[in-house]
mmCIF file of the N, C-alpha and C atoms, coordinates in Angstrom:
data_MODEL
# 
_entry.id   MODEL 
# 
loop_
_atom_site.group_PDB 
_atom_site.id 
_atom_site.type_symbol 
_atom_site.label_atom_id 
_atom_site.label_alt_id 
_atom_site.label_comp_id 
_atom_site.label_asym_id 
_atom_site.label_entity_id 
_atom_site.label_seq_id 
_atom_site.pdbx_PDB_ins_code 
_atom_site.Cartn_x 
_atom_site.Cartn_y 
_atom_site.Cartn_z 
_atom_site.occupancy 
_atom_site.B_iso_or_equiv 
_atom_site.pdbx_formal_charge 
_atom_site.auth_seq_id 
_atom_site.auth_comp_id 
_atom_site.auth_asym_id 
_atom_site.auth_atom_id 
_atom_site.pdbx_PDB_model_num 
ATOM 1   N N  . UNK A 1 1  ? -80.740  9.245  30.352 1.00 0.00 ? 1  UNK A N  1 
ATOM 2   C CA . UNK A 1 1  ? -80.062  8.584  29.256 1.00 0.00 ? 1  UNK A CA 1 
ATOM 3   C C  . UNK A 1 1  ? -78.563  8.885  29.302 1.00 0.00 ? 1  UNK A C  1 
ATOM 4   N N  . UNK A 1 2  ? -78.521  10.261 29.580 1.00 0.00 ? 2  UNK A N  1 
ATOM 5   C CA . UNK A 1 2  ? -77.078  10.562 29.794 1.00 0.00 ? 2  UNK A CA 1 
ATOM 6   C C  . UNK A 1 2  ? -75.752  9.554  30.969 1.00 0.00 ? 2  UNK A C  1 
ATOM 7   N N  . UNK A 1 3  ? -76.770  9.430  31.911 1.00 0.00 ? 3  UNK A N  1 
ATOM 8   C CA . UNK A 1 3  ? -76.396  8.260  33.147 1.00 0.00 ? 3  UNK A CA 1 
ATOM 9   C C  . UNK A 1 3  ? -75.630  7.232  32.638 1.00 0.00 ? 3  UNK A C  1 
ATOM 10  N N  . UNK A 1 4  ? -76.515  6.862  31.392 1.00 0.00 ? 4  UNK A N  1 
ATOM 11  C CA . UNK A 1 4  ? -75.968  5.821  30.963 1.00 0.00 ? 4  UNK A CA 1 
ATOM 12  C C  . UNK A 1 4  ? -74.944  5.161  29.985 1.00 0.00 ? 4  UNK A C  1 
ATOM 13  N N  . UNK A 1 5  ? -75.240  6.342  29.177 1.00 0.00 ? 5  UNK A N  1 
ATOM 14  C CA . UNK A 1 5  ? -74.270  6.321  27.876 1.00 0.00 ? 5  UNK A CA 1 
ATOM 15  C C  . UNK A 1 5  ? -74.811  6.551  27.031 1.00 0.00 ? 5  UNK A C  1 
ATOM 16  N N  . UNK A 1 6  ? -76.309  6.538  26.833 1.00 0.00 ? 6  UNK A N  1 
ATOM 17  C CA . UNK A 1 6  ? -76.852  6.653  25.638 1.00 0.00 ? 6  UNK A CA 1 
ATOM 18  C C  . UNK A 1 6  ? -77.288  7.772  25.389 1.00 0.00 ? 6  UNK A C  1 
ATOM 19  N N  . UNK A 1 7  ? -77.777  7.769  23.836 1.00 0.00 ? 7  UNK A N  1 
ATOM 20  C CA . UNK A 1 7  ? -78.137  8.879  23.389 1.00 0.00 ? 7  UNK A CA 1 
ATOM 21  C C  . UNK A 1 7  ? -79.257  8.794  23.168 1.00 0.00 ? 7  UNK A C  1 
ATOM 22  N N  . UNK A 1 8  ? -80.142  10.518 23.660 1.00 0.00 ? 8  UNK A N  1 
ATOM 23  C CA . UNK A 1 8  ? -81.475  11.173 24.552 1.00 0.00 ? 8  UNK A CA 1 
ATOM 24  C C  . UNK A 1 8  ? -82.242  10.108 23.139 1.00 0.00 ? 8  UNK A C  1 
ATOM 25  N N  . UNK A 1 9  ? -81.803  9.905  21.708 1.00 0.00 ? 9  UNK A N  1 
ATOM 26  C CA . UNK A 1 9  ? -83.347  9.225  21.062 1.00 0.00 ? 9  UNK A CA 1 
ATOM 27  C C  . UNK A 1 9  ? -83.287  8.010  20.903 1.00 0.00 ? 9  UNK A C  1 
ATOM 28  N N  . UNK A 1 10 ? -82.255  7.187  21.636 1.00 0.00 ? 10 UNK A N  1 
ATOM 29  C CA . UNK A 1 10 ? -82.075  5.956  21.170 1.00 0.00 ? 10 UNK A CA 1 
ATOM 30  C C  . UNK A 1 10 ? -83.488  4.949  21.947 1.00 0.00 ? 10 UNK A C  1 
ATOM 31  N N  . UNK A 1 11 ? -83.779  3.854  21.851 1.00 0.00 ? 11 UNK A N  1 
ATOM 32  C CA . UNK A 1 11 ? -84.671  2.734  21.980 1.00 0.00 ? 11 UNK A CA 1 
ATOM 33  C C  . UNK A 1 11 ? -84.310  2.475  23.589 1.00 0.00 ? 11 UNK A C  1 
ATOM 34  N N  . UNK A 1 12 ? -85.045  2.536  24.161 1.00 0.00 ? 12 UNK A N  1 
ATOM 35  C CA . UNK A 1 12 ? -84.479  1.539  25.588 1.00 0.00 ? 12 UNK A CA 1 
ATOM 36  C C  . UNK A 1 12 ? -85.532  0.193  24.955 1.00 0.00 ? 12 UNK A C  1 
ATOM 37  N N  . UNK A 1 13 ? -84.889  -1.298 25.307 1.00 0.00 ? 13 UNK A N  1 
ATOM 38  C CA . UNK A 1 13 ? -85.973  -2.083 25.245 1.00 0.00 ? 13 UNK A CA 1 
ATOM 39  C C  . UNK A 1 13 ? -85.659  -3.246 26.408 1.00 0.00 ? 13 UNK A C  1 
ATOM 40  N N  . UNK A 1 14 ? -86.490  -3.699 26.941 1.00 0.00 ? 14 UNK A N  1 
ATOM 41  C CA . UNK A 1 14 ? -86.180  -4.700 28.747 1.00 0.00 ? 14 UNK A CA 1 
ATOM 42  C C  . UNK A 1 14 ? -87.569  -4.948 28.590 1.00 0.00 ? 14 UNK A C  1 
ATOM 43  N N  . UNK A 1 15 ? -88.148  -6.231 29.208 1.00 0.00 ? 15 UNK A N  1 
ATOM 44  C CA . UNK A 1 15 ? -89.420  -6.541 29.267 1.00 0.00 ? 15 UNK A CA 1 
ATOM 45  C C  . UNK A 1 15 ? -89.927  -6.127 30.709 1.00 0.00 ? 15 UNK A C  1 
ATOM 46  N N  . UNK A 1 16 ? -88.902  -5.868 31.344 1.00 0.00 ? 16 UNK A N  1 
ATOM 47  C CA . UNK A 1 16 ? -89.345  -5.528 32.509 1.00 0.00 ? 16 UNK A CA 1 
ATOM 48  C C  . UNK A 1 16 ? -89.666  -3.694 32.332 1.00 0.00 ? 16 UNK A C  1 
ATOM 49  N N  . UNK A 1 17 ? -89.261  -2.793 31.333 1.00 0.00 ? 17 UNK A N  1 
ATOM 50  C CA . UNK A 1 17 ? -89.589  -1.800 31.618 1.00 0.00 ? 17 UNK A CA 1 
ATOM 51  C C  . UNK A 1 17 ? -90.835  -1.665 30.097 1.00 0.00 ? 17 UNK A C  1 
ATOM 52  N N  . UNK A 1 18 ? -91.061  -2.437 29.269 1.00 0.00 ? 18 UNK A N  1 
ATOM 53  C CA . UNK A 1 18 ? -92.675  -2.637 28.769 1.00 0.00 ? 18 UNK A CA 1 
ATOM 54  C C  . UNK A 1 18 ? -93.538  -2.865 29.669 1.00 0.00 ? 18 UNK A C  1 
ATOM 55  N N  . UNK A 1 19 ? -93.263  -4.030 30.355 1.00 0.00 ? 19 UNK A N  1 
ATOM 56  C CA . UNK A 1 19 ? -94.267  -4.150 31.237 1.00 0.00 ? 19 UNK A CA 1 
ATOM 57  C C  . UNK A 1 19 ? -94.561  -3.125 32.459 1.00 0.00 ? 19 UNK A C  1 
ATOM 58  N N  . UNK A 1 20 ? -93.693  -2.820 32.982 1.00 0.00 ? 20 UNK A N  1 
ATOM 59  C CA . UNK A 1 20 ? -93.903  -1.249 33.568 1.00 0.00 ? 20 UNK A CA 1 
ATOM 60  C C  . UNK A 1 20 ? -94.436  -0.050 32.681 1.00 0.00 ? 20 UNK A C  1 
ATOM 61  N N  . UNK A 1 21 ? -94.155  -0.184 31.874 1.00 0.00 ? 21 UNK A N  1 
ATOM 62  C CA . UNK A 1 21 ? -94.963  1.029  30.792 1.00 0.00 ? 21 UNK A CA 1 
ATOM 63  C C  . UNK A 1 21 ? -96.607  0.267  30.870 1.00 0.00 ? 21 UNK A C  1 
ATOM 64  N N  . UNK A 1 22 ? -96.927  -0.924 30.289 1.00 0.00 ? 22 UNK A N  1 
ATOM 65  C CA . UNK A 1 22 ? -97.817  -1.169 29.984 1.00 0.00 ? 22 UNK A CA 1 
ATOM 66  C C  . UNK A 1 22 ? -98.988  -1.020 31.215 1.00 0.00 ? 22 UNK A C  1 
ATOM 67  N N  . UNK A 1 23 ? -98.334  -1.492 32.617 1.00 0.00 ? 23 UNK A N  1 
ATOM 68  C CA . UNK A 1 23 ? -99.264  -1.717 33.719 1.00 0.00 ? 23 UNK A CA 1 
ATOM 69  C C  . UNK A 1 23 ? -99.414  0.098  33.863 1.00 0.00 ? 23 UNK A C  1 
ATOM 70  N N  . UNK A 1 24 ? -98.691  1.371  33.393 1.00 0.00 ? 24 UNK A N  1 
ATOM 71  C CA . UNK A 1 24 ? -99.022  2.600  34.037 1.00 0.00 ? 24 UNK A CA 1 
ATOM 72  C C  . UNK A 1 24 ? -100.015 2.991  33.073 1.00 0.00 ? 24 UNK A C  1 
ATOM 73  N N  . UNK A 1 25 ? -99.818  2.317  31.299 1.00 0.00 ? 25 UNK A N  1 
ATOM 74  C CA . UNK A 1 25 ? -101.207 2.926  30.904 1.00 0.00 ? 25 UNK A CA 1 
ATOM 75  C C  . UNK A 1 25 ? -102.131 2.572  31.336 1.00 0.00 ? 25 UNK A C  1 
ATOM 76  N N  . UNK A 1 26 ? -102.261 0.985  31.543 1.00 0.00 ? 26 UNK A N  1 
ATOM 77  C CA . UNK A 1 26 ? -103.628 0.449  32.121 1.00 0.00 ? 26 UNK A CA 1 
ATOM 78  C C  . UNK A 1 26 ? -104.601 1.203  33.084 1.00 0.00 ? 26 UNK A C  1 
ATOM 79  N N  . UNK A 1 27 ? -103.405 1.773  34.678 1.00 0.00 ? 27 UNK A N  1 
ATOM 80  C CA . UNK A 1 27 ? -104.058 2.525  35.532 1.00 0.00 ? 27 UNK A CA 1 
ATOM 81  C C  . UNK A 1 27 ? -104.507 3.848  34.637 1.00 0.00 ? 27 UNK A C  1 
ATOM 82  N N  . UNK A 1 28 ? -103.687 4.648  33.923 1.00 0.00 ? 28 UNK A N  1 
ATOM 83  C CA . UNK A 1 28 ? -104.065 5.602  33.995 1.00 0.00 ? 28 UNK A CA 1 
ATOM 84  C C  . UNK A 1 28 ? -105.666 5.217  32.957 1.00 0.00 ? 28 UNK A C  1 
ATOM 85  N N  . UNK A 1 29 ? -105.440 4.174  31.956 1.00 0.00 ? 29 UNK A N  1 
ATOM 86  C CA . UNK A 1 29 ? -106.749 4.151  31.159 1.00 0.00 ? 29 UNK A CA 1 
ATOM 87  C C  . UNK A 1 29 ? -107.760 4.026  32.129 1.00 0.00 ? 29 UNK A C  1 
ATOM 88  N N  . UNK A 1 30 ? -107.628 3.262  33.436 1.00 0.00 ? 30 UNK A N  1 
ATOM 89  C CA . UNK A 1 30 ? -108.888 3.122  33.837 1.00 0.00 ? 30 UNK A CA 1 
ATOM 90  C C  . UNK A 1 30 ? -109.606 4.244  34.571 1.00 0.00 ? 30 UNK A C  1 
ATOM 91  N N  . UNK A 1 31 ? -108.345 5.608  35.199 1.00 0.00 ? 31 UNK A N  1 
ATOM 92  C CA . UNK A 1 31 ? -108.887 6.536  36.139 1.00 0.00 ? 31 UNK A CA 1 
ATOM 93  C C  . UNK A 1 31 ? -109.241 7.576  34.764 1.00 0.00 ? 31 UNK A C  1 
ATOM 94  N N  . UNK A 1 32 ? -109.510 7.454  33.485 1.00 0.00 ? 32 UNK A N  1 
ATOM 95  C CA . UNK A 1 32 ? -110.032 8.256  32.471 1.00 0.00 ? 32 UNK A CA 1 
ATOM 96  C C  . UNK A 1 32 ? -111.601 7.430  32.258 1.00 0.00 ? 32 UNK A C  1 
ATOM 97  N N  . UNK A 1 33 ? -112.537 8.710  32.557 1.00 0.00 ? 33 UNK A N  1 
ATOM 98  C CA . UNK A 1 33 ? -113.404 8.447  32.105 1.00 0.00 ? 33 UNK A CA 1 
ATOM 99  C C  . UNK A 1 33 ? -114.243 8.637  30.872 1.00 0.00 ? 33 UNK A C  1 
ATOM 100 N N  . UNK A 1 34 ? -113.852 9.630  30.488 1.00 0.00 ? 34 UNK A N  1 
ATOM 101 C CA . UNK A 1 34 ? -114.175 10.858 29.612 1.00 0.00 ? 34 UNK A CA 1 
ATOM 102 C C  . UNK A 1 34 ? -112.895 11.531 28.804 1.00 0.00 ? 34 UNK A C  1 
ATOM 103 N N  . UNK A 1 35 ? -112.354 11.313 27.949 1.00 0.00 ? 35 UNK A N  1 
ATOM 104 C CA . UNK A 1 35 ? -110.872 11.568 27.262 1.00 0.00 ? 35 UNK A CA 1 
ATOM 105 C C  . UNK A 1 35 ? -111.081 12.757 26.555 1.00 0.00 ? 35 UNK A C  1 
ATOM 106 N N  . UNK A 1 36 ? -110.736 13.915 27.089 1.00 0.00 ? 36 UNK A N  1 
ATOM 107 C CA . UNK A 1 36 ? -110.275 15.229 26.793 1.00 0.00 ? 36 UNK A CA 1 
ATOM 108 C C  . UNK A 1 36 ? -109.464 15.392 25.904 1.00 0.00 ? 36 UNK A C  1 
ATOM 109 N N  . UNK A 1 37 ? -109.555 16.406 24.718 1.00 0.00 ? 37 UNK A N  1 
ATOM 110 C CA . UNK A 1 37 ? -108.147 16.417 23.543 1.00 0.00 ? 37 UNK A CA 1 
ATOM 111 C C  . UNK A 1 37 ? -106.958 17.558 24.250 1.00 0.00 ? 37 UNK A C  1 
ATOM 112 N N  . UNK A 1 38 ? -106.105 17.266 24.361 1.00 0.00 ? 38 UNK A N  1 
ATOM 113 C CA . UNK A 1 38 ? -105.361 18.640 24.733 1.00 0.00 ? 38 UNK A CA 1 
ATOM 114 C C  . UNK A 1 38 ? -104.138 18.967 23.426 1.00 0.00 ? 38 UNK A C  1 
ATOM 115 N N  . UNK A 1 39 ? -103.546 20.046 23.657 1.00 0.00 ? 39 UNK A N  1 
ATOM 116 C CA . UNK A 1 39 ? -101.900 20.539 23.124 1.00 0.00 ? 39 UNK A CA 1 
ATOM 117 C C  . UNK A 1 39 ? -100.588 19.685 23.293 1.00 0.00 ? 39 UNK A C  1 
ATOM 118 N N  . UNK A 1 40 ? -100.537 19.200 24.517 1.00 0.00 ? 40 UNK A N  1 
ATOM 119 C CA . UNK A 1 40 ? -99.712  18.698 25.028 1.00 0.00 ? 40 UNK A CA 1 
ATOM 120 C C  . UNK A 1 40 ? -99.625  17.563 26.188 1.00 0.00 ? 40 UNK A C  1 
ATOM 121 N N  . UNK A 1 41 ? -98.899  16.315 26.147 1.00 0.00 ? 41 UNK A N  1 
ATOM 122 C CA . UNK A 1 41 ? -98.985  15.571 27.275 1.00 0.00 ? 41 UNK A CA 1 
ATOM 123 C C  . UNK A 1 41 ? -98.756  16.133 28.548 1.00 0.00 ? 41 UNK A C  1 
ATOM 124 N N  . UNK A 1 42 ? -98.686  17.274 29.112 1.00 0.00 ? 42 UNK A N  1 
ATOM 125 C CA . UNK A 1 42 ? -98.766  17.713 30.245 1.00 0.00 ? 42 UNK A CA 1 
ATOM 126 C C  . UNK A 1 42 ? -100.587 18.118 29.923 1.00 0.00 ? 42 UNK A C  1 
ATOM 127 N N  . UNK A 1 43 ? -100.957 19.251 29.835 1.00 0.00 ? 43 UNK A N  1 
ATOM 128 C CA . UNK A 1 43 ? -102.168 19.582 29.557 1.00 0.00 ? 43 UNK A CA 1 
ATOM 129 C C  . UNK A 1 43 ? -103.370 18.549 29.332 1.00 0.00 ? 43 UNK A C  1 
ATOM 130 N N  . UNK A 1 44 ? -103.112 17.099 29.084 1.00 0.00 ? 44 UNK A N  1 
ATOM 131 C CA . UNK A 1 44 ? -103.655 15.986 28.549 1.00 0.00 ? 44 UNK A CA 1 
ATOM 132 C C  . UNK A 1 44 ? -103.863 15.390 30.314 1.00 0.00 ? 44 UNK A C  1 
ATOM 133 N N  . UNK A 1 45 ? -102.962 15.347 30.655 1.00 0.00 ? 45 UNK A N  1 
ATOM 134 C CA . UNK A 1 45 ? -103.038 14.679 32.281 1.00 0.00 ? 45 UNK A CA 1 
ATOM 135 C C  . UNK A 1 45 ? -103.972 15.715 32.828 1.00 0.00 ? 45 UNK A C  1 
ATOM 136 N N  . UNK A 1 46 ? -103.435 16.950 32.691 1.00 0.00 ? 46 UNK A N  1 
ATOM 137 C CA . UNK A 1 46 ? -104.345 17.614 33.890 1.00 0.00 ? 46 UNK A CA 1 
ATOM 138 C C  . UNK A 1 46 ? -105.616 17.919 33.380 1.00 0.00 ? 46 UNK A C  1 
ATOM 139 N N  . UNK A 1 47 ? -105.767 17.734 32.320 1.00 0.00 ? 47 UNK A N  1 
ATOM 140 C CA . UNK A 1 47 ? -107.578 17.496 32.071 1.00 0.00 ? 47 UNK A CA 1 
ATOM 141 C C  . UNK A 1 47 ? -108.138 16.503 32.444 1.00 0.00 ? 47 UNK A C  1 
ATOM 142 N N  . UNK A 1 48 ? -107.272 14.707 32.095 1.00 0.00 ? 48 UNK A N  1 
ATOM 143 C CA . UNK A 1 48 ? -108.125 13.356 32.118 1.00 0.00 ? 48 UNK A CA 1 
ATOM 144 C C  . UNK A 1 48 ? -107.894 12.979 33.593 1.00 0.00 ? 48 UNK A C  1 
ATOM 145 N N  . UNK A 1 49 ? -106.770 12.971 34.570 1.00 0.00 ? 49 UNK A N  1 
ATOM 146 C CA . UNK A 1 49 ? -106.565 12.898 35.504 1.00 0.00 ? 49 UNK A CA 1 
ATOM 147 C C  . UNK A 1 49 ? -107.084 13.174 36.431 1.00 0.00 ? 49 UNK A C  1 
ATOM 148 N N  . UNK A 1 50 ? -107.820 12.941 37.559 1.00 0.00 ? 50 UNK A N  1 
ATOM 149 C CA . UNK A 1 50 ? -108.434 13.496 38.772 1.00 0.00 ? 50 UNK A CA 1 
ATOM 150 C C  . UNK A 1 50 ? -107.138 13.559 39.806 1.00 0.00 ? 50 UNK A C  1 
ATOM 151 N N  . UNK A 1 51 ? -106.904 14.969 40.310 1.00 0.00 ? 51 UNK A N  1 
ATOM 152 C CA . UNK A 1 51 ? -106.037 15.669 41.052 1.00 0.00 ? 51 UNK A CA 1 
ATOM 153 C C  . UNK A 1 51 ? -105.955 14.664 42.490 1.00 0.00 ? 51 UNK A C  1 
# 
């Protein structure tokens, strides 16, 4: 954010980077089979994620 000018809480919005968001939940929804609760979005991957 800094790169750019903006500030770390502001909105990015581009349809091209929704749709890049949207197609990485898709994969990751589909390699979850079984959805684990964790603490944290790190801890959350390395439970639902296969290594």
């Amino acid at each position: 954010m800094k790169k750019i000018g903006a500030k770390e809480n502001s909105m990015i919005e581009h349809k091209m980077v929704s749709a890049s968001i949207k197609n990485a939940q898709e994969k990751i929804e589909k390699k979850v089979l079984i959805e684990h609760t964790a603490q944290s979005q790190k801890e959350w991957m390395e439970r639902n994620l296969p290594a």
